[in-house]
C-alpha positions in Angstrom: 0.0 0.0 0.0 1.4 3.3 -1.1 2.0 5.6 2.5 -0.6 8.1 0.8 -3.1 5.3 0.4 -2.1 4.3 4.3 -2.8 7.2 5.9 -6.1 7.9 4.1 -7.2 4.7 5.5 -5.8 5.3 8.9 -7.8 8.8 8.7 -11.0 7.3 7.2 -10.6 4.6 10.4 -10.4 7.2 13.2 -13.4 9.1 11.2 -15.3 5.9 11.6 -14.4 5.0 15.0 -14.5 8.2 17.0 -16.3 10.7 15.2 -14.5 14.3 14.0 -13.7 17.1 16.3 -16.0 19.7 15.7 -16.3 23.2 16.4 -19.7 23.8 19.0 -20.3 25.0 22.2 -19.0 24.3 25.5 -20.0 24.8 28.9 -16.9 26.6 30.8 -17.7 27.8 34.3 -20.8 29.0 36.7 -20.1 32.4 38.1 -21.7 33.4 41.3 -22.7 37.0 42.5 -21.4 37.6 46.2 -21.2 35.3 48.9 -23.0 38.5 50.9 -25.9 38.5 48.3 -27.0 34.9 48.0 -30.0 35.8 50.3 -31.8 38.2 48.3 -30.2 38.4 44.3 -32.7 37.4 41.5 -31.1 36.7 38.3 -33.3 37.7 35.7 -32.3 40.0 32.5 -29.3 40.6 31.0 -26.5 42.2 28.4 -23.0 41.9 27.3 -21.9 46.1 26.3 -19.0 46.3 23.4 -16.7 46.2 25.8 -17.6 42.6 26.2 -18.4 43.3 29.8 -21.6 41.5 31.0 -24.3 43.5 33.3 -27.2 41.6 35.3 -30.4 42.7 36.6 -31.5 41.2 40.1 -35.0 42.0 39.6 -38.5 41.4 42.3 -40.5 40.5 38.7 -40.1 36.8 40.4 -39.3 37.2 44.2 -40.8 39.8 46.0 -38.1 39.4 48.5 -35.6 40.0 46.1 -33.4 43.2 46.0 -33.6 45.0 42.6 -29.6 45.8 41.8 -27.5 45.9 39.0 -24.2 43.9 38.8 -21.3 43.5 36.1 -18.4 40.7 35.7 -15.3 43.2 36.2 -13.1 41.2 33.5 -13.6 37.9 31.4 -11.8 35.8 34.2 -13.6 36.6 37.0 -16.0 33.9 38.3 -17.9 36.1 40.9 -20.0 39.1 39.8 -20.0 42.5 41.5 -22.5 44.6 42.6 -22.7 47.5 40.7 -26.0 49.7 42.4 -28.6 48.0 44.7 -31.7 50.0 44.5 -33.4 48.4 47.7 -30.4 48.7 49.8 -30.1 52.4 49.2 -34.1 52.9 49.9 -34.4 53.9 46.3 -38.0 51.6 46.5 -40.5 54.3 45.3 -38.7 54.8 41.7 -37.8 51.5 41.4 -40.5 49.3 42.2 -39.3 46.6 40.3 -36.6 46.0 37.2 -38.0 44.9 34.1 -35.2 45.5 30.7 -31.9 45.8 30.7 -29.8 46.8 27.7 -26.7 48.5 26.0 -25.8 51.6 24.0 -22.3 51.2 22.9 -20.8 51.1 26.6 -23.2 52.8 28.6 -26.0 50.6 30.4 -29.8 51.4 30.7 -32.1 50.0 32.9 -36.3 50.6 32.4 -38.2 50.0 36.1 -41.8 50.3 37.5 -42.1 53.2 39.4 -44.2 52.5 43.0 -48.1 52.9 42.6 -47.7 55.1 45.8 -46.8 57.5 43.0 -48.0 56.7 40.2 -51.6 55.0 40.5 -51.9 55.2 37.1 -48.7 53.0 36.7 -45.6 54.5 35.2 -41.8 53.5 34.3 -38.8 55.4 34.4 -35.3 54.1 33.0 -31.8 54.6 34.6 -28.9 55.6 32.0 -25.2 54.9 33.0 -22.5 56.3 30.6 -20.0 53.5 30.6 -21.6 51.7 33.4 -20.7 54.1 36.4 -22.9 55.4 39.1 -21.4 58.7 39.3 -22.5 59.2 36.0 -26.3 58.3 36.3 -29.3 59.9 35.0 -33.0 59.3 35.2 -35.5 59.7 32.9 -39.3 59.3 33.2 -39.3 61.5 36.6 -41.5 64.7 37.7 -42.0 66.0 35.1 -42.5 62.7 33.2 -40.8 62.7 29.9 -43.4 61.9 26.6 -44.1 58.1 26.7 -42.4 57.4 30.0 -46.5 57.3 31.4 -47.0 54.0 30.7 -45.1 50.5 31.8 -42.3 49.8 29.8 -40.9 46.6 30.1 -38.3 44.5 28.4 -35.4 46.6 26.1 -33.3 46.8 23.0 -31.4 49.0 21.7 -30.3 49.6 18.1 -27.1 49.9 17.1 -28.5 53.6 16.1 -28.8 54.1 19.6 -33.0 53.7 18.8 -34.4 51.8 22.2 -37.6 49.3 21.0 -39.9 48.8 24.3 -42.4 46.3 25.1 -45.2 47.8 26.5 -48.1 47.2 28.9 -50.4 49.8 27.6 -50.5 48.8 24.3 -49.3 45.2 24.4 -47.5 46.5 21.8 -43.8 48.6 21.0 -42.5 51.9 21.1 -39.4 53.1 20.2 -37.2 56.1 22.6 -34.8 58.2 20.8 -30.8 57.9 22.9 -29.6 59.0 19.5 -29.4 62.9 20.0 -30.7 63.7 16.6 -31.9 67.1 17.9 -34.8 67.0 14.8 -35.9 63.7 16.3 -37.9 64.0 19.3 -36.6 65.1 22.9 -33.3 63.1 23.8 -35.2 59.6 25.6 -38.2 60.4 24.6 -40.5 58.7 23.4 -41.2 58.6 19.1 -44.8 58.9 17.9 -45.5 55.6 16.0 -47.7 56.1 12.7 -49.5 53.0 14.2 -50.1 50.8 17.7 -50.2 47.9 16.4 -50.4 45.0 19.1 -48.8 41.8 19.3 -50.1 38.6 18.3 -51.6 36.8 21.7 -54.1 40.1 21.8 -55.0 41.5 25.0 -53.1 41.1 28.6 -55.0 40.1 31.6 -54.3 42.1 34.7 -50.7 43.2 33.0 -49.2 39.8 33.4 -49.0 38.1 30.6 -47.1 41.0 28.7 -44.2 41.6 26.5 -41.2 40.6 28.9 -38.0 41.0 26.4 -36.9 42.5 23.1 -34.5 41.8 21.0 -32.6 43.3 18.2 -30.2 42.3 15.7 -26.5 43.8 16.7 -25.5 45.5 13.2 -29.1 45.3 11.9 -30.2 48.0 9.5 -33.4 49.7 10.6 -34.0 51.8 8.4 -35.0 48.8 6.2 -38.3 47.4 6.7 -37.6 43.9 6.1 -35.2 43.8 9.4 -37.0 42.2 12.4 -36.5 43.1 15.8 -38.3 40.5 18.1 -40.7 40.1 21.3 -40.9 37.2 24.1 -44.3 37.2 25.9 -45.6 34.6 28.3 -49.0 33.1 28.8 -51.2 34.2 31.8 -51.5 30.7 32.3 -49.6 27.6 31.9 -52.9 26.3 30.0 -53.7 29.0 27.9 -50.2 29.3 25.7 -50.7 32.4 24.4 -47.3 33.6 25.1 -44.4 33.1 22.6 -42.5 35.1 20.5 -43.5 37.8 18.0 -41.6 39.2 14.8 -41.7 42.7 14.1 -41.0 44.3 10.5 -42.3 46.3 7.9 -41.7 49.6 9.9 -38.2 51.8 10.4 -37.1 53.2 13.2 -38.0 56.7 12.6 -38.0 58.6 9.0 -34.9 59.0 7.7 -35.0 61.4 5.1 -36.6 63.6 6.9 -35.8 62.8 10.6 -39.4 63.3 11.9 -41.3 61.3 14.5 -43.5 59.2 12.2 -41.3 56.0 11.7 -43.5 52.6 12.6 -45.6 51.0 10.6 -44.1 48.0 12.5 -46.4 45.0 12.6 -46.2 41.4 14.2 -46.2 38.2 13.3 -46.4 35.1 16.0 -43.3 32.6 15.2 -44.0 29.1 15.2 -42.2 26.4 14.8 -42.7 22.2 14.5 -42.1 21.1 17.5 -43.8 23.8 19.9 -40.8 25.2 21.5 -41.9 28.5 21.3 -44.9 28.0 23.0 -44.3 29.7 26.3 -46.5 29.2 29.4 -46.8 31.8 32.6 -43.4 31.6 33.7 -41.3 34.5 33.2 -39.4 36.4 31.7 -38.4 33.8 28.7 -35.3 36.1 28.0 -33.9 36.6 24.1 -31.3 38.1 22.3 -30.1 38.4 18.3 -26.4 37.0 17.8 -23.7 38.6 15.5 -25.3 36.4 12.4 -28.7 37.4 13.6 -30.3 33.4 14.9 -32.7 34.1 17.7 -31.4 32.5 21.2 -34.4 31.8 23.4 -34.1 30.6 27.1 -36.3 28.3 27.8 -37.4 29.0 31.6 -39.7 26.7 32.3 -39.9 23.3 33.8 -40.5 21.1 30.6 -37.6 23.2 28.7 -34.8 24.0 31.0 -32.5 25.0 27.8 -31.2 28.0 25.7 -31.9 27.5 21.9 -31.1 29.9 19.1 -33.5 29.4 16.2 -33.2 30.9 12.4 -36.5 32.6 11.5 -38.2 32.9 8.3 -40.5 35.9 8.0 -43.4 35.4 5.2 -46.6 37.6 4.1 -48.6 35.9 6.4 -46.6 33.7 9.0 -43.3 33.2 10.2 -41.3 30.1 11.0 -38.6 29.2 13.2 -35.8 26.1 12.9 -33.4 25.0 15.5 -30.5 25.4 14.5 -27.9 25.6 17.6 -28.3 25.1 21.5 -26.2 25.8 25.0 -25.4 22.4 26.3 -27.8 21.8 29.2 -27.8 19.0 31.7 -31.0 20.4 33.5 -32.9 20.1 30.2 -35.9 18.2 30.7 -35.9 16.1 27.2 -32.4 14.4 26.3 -29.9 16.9 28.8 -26.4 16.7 28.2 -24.3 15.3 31.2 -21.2 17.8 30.4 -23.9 20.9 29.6 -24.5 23.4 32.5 -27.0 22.2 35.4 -29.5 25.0 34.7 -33.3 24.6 36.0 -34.4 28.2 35.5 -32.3 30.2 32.3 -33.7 33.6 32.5 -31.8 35.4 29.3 -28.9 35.0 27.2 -25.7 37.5 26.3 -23.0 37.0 23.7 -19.9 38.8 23.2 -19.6 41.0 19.9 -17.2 37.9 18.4 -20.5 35.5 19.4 -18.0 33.2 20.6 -18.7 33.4 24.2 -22.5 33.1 26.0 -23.9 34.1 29.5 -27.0 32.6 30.9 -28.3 34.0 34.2 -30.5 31.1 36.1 -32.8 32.3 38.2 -33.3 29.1 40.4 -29.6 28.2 40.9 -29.1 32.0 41.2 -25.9 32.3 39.3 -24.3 33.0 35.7 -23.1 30.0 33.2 -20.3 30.8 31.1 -20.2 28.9 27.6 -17.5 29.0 25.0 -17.3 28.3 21.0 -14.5 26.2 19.7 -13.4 22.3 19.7 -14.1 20.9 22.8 -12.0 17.8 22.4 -14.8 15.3 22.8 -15.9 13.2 20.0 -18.8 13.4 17.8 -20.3 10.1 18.8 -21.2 9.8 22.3 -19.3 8.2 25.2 -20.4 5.0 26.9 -19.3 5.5 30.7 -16.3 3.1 31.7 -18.1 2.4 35.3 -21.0 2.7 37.5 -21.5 6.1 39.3 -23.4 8.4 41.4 -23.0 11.8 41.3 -23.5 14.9 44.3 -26.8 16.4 43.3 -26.6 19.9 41.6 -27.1 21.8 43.9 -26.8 21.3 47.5 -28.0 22.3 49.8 -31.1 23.1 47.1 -34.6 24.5 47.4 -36.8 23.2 46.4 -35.3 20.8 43.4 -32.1 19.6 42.4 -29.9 17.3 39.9 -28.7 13.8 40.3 -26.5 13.0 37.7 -25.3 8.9 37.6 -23.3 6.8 34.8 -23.8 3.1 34.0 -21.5 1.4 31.4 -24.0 -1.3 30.1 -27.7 -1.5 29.4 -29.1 -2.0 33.2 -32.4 -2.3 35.2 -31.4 0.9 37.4 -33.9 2.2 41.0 -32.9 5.2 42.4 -34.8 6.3 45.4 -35.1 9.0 48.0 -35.5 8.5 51.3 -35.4 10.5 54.7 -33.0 10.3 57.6 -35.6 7.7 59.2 -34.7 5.8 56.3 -38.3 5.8 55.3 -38.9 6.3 51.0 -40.0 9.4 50.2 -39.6 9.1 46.4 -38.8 7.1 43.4 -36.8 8.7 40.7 -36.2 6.0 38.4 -37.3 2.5 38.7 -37.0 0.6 35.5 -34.4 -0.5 32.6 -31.9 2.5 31.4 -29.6 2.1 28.3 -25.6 2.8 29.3 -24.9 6.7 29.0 -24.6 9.3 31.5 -28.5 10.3 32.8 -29.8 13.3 34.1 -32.8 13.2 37.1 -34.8 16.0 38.8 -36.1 15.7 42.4 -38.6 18.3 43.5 -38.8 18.6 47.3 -41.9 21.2 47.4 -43.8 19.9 50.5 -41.5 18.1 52.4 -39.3 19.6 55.4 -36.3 20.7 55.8 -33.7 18.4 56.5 -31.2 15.8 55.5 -32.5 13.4 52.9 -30.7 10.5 50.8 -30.7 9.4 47.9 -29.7 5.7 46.7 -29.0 3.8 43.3 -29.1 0.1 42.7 -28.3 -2.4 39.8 -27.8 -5.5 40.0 -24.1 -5.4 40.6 -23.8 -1.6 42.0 -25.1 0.2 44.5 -24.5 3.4 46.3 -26.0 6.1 48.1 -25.3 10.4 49.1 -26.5 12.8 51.4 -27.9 16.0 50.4 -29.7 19.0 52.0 -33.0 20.5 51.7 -33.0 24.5 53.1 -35.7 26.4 52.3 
């Protein structure tokens, strides 16, 4: 055999018997917020600025005992955020009733709130702007006297890489768009632009203000003075049942005239995206968080209980409908369909951020109340999966944990596999698996609403292994 011929077939075997290394995405790291905040932060929204420097909202839109704050991630190797400006610490609770959007404009950071009823009875918002992300530089808009627009909720935010903010509204269950351009013809600087229409989005009418628009996204380099670029909408269902939530795609409009630089600039309308397997169906849970990459794929997070996963999607905008394909996801081994043992453990993604390259991710979790760092390149691992050399039981993820966690465990051949909770009586409180499972790694929940707190175990058996950990419930 000629050497050429040799090594082809040597390449050709090691393609056959271990898959190719592939570029794709990799979970890196969890980043916590400080060990003097675990008590009260609420991950929720989020954005990465063109610095590359990630800002999170700890908002009360899920926790009433929450503090609503700001924090950043000082430099790219940092694994603990810091706090940036905590609104309830500082008794600023009357502006900021409660964060809702967070976004960029080049490197400054803006943050739209609720302001208190006490107030505003009415309901009203106000936004925050920091020039380059520092508090000695803040100012607010949407105060006595209220700024045009500023009068009604505004909630989740984008802005354009115009400096245009798009708004999801209460009022309207629609958009508006602010002007943080300074094009002195415009409109007043942050105000807000008169739309040529209100159109609303597609689930119709909100009941009691809940199921509203909770994010927007925009397309980083997108041209908006075209009206076939979309900007897009997240929305949840007021109830799990009704699945009127989703997301919404927004085009046909600009974001304000410009040849002439007047006000009159939307004839946005929306179209509900749909896709075949009913991902983007969203229930009541909150705030389903969604950005626009460099290449313009729509990442979703997932944050309920039967999804548990960040997806981006490609969406195809027609006359009359508009379609969405998966086409890449964050490795997740919370998901609650086919999780990934070496993804991150996330049981509540909130949002997603990239970096202006797209090559690294940030998901805040609301549950596990932390950041997950993810990474493109070659991972190293092998296209076709791994069988596991050996039996094992993993430390649930995480512990202590209120009120559910993740037991991970490993079995190297096809096996009939029980895996049971019990309490420190060694009574059975639950079974987890009881049945046969094919050899992989495998990914269980355990949900410990009702039950006290307390030390609790939880034991696997197969016919030739069997083992058993301690974890802590701590509500």
């Amino acid at each position: 055999m000629k050497p050429r011929h040799a090594i082809l077939t040597i390449l050709l075997f090691l393609y056959a018997t271990s898959g190719i290394m592939k570029a794709q995405w990799v979970y890196k790291t969890k980043i916590k917020f400080p060990a003097t905040d675990t008590s009260f932060v609420q991950p929720f929204l989020c954005t990465v600025d063109d610095n590359n420097k990630l800002y999170v909202i700890s908002s009360r839109s899920t926790n009433l005992n929450a503090h609503d704050a700001i924090y950043y991630l000082k430099n790219a190797k940092d694994t603990t955020m810091t706090r940036m400006v905590d609104y309830t610490a500082s008794g600023d609770t009357v502006n900021v009733k409660m964060l809702v959007g967070i976004t960029h404009i080049k490197n400054d950071i803006l943050v739209s709130a609720k302001i208190n009823n006490l107030i505003a009875p009415g309901g009203q918002s106000c936004a925050y702007y920091y020039t380059n992300g520092d508090t000695a530089q803040t100012v607010k808009y949407g105060y006595s006297p209220y700024l045009a627009g500023w009068g009604t909720f505004v909630l989740g935010i984008a802005a354009t890489k115009d400096s245009i903010l798009f708004a999801g509204t209460d009022y309207t269950k629609g958009i508006r768009a602010y002007n943080f351009s300074k094009q002195s013809k415009l409109s007043q600087y942050a105000a807000y632009i008169s739309p040529d229409n209100q159109n609303a989005e597609p689930g119709g009418p909100s009941n009691a203000g809940f199921d509203v628009i909770r994010d927007c996204a925009v397309i980083p380099n997108g041209d908006y003075f075209d009206p076939k670029t979309p900007f897009y909408t997240s929305r949840n269902s007021k109830v799990s049942g009704e699945l009127n939530g989703g997301i919404a795609v927004w085009t046909g409009g600009t974001q304000y005239n410009k040849e002439t630089t007047t006000s009159n600039n939307q004839n946005y309308s929306a179209l509900r995206v749909t896709d075949n397997d009913d991902f983007l169906k969203f229930n009541s849970s909150i705030p389903y968080g969604i950005t626009c990459d460099n290449k313009g794929i729509l990442w979703v997070a997932g944050i309920d209980s039967s999804r548990r996963w960040v997806k981006g999607f490609k969406v195809e905008v027609g006359l009359v409908s508009a379609t969405a394909t998966p086409v890449d996801e964050l490795p997740s081994s919370g998901k609650f369909i086919d999780p990934d043992p070496s993804g991150a453990p996330m049981t509540g993604p909130c949002d997603v951020a990239f970096t202006s390259d797209g090559k690294t991710a940030f998901v805040t979790d609301s549950w596990q109340r932390c950041v997950y760092k993810f990474e493109y390149g070659t991972s190293g691992v092998s296209d076709t999966k791994q069988v596991p050399s050996e039996f094992s039981l993993e430390q649930n993820y995480p512990n202590p944990f209120n009120p559910s966690t993740v037991i991970n465990y490993s079995i190297p051949k096809e096996a009939n596999v029980s895996l049971i909770i019990s309490n420190a009586l060694g009574q059975k409180i639950a079974t987890l698996v009881n049945g046969c499972v094919p050899a992989g790694k495998h990914s269980v929940e355990f949900n410990a609403a009702g039950l006290a707190n307390g030390i609790y175990f939880y034991t696997i058996k197969t016919e030739s292994f069997t083992k058993t950990n301690k974890m802590l419930l701590i509500k």
